[in-house]
C-alpha positions in Angstrom: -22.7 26.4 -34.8 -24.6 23.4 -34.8 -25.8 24.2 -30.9 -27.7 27.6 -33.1 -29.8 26.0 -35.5 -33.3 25.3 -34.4 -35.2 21.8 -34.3 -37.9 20.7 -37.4 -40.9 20.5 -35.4 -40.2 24.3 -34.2 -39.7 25.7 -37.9 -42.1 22.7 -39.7 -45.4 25.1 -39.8 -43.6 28.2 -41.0 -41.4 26.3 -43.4 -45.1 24.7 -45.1 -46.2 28.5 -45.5 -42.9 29.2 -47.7 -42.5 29.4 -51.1 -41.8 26.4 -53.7 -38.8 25.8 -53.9 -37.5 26.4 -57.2 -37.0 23.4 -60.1 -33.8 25.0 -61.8 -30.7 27.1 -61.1 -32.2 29.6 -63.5 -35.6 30.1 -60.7 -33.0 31.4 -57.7 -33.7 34.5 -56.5 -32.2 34.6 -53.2 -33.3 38.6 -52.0 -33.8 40.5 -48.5 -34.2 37.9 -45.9 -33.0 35.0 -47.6 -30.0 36.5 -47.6 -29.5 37.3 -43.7 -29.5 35.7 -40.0 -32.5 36.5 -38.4 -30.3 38.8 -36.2 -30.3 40.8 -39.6 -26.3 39.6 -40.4 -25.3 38.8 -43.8 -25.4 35.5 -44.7 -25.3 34.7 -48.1 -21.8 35.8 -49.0 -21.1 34.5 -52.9 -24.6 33.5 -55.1 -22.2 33.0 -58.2 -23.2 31.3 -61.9 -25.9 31.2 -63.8 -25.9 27.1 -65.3 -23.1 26.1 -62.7 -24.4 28.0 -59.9 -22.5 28.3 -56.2 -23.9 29.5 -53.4 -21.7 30.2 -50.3 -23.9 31.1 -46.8 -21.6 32.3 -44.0 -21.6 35.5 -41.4 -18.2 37.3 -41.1 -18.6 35.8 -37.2 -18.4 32.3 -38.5 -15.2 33.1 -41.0 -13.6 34.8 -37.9 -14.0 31.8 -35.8 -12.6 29.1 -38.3 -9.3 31.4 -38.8 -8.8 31.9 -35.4 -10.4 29.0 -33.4 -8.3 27.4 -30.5 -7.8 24.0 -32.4 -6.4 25.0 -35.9 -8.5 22.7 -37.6 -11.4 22.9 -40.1 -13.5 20.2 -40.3 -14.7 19.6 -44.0 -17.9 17.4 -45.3 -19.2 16.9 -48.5 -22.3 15.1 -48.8 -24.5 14.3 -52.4 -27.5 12.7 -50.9 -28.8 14.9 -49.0 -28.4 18.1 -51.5 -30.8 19.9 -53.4 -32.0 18.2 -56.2 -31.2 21.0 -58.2 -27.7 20.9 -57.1 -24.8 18.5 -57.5 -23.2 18.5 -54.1 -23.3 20.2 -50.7 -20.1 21.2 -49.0 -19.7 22.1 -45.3 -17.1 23.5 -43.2 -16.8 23.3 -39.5 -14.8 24.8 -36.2 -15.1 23.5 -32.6 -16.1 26.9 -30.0 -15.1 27.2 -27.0 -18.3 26.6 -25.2 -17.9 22.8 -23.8 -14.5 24.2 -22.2 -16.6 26.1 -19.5 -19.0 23.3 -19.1 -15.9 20.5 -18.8 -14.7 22.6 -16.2 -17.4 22.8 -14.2 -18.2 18.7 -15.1 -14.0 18.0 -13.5 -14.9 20.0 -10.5 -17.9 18.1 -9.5 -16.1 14.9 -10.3 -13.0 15.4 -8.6 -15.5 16.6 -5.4 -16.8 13.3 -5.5 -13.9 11.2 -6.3 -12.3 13.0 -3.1 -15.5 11.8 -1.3 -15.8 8.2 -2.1 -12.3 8.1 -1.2 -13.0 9.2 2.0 -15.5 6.9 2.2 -13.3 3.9 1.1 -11.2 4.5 3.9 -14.1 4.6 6.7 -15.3 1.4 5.1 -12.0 -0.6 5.7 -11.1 0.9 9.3 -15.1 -0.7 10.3 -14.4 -3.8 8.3 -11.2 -4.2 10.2 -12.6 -3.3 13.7 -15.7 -6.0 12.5 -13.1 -8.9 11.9 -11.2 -8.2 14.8 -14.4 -8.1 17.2 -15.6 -11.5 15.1 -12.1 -13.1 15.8 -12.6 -12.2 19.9 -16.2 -13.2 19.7 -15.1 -16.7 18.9 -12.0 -17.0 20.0 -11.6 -14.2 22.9 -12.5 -14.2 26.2 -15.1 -11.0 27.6 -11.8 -9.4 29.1 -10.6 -8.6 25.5 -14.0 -8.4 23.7 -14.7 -5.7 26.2 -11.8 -3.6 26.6 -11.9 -3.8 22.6 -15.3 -2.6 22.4 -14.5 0.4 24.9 -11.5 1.4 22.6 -13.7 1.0 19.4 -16.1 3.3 20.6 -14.6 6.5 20.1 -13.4 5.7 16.6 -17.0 4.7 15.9 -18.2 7.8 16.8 -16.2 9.6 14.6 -16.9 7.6 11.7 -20.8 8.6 12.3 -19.8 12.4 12.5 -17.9 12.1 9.3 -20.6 10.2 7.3 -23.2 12.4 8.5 -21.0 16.1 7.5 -20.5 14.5 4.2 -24.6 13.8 3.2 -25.0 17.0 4.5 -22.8 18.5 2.0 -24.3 16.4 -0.7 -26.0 18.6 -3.7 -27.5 17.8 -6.7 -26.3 19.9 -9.6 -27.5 21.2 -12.5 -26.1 23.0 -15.6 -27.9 25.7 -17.3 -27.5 27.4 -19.9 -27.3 31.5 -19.7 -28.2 32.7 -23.2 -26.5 36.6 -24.0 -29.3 38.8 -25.5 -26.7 39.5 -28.7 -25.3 36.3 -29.8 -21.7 35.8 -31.1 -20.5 32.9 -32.5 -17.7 32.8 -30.2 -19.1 33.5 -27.1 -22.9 32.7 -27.2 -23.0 32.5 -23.5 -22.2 30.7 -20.0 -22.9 27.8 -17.9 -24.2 28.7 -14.6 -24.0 26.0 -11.8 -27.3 25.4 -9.5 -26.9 23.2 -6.3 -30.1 22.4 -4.8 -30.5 20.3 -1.5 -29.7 16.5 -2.1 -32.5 14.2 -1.5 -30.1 11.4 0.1 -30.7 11.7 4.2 -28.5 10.1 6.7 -30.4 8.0 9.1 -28.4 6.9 12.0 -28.4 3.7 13.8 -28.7 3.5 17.7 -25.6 1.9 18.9 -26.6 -0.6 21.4 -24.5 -1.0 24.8 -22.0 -3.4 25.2 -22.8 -5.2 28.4 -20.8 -8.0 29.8 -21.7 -9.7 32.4 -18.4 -10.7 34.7 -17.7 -8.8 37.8 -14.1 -9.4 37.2 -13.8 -7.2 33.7 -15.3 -4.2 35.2 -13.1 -4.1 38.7 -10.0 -4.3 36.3 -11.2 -1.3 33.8 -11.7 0.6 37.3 -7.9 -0.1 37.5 -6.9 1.2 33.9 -6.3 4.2 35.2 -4.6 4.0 38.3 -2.2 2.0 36.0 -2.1 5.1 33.3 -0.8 6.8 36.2 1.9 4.8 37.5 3.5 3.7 34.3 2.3 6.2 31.8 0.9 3.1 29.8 -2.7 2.1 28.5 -3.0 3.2 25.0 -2.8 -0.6 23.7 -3.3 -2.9 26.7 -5.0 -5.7 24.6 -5.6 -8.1 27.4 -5.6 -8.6 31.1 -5.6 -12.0 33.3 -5.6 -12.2 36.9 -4.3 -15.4 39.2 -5.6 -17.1 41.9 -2.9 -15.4 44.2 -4.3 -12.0 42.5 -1.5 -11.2 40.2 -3.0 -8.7 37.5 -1.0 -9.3 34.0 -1.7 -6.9 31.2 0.1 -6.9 27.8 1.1 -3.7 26.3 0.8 -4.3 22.6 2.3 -1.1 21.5 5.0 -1.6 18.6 8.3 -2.2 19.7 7.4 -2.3 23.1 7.2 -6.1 24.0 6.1 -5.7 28.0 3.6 -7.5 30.1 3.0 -5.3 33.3 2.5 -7.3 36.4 0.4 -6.5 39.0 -1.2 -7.2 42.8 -4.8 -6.3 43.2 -4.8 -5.4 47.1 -8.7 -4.8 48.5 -8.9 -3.1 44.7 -5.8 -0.8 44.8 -2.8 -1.8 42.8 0.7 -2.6 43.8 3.2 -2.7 40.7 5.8 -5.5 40.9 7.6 -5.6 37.6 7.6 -5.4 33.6 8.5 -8.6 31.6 9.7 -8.2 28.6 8.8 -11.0 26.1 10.6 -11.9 22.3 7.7 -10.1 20.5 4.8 -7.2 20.9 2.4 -9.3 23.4 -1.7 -9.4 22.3 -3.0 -12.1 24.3 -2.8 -13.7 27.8 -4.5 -16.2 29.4 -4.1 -18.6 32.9 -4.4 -22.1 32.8 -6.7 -23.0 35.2 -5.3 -24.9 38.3 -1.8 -24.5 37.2 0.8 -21.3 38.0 1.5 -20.8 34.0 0.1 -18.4 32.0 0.5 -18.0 28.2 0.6 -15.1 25.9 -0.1 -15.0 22.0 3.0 -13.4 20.0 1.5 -12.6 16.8 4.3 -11.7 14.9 6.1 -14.9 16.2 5.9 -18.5 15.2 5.2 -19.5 18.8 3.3 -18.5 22.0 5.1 -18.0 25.3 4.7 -19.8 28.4 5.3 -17.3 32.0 5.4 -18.8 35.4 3.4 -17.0 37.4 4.9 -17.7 40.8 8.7 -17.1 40.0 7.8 -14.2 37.3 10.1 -15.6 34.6 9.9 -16.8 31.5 9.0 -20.4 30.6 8.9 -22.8 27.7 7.7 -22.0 24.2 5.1 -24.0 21.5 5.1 -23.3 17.9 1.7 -22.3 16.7 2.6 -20.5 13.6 2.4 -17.2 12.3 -0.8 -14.7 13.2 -2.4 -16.1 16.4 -3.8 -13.6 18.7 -6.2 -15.1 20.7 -6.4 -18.3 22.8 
């Protein structure tokens, strides 16, 4: 009801060109349009008294609503100060509608659309922070072997993320709620909110990716080999990290879970002749060959320890306790 009346500064010109009001209850002469909406409705329903006068305003709309609204409650207010001075007290009664149902409605769609993307984008934000660390931790500690084959597998996955940031700000809207006003107002139905989208003005502005290069001859004759190796043992999906000896032994570790092999290798005028799996204690992420000795070591990170290989006999050798978490070497 409240949402009906108009504002002061709209009425305060015509109210100055009114009548006085009157200075007694014996003066009130409430007739014609005093009595009615300006939709021509009756309004004034009781004008009762002469020295204890009581004046009730209502349309049948209004008594309608309050028997049958949604809620079940009236809201009652009595208030002294602001009445009439002529009068003792004025006495209000009010009903909630049903308009703010449509416009929550409307409000929970658009919030649950954006709750559904920020969760969305939560999740691309902690698959790049964990690709970040994990390119930091090979930056320092890694050698170009795994920084680059790490880079290579990134890639796609990087990709993706662009695609899926740039769909969703190209989906992005503002809204705005307007109000559709019926030419014959009810009380109970007084009209409809009508969603707008217009275009968003947040743009996407991509960022050129910039080319991993590495500069050792070595990495990019052994990602020439990935897929030779693909083919003979079906693997390739997780090799993490390659080394090659001085007698040309190629090692890779196959860090898919449960698997727990290091393929061996021997590079032969660049083709590749498989010798044999080793399987170590735990899913193998790092490898490495200590110069000027036949021993290589691999990182167990789900161990307390790494794990030394001889590299002449193929077997394994002894083990030192790092602790918990080391990849790299």
């Amino acid at each position: 009801m409240v949402e009906l009346l108009t504002t002061f500064p709209s009425i305060k010109s015509s109210l100055y060109r009114q009548p006085h009001l009157p200075t007694s209850l014996l003066n009130i002469d409430l007739k014609d349009e005093w009595t009615q909406t300006t939709a021509a409705e009756i309004f004034l329903l009781i004008n009762a008294g002469t020295y204890d006068k009581i004046l009730v305003f209502a349309t049948d709309n209004h008594l309608q609503h309050m028997a049958n609204n949604d809620n079940n409650t009236i809201y009652d207010d009595g208030t002294f100060y602001t009445c009439p001075s002529i009068f003792e007290q004025l006495y209000t009664l009010h009903a909630l509608i049903d308009v703010p149902t449509e416009l929550s409605n409307a409000k929970k769609e658009i919030l649950d659309l954006y709750e559904k993307e920020n969760s969305e984008i939560v999740e691309l934000y902690d698959v790049v922070q964990g690709e970040k660390a994990e390119i930091r931790i090979l930056k320092e500690h890694g050698s170009n072997n795994q920084l680059y084959l790490t880079l290579r597998e990134q890639e796609n996955g990087v990709q993706d993320i662009i695609k899926q940031v740039q769909d969703m700000t190209l989906s992005y809207q503002k809204t705005d709620f307007k109000f559709k006003k019926k030419s014959d107002i009810d009380i109970k139905c007084i009209g409809s909110i009508e969603e707008v989208r217009t275009a968003s003005a947040i743009q996407y502005s991509p960022v050129k990716l910039q080319q991993a290069q590495v500069q050792p001859v070595e990495v990019k004759s052994i990602l020439a080999f990935r897929k030779e190796i693909a083919e003979q043992l079906q693997i390739g999906q997780l090799i993490t990290d390659v080394a090659v000896t001085a007698d040309d032994k190629l090692f890779l570790c196959d860090f898919q879970k449960g698997c727990d092999n290091i393929y061996v290798f021997k590079i032969n005028q660049r083709r590749l002749k498989y010798i044999t799996t080793l399987s170590v204690p735990c899913d193998p992420y790092g490898i490495a060959v200590l110069p000027g000795t036949d021993k290589a070591i691999v990182t167990l990170p789900y161990k307390s320890y790494v794990q030394f290989i001889d590299t002449n006999t193929l077997t394994m050798d002894k083990t030192i306790y790092v602790g918990l978490d080391c990849f790299v070497l």
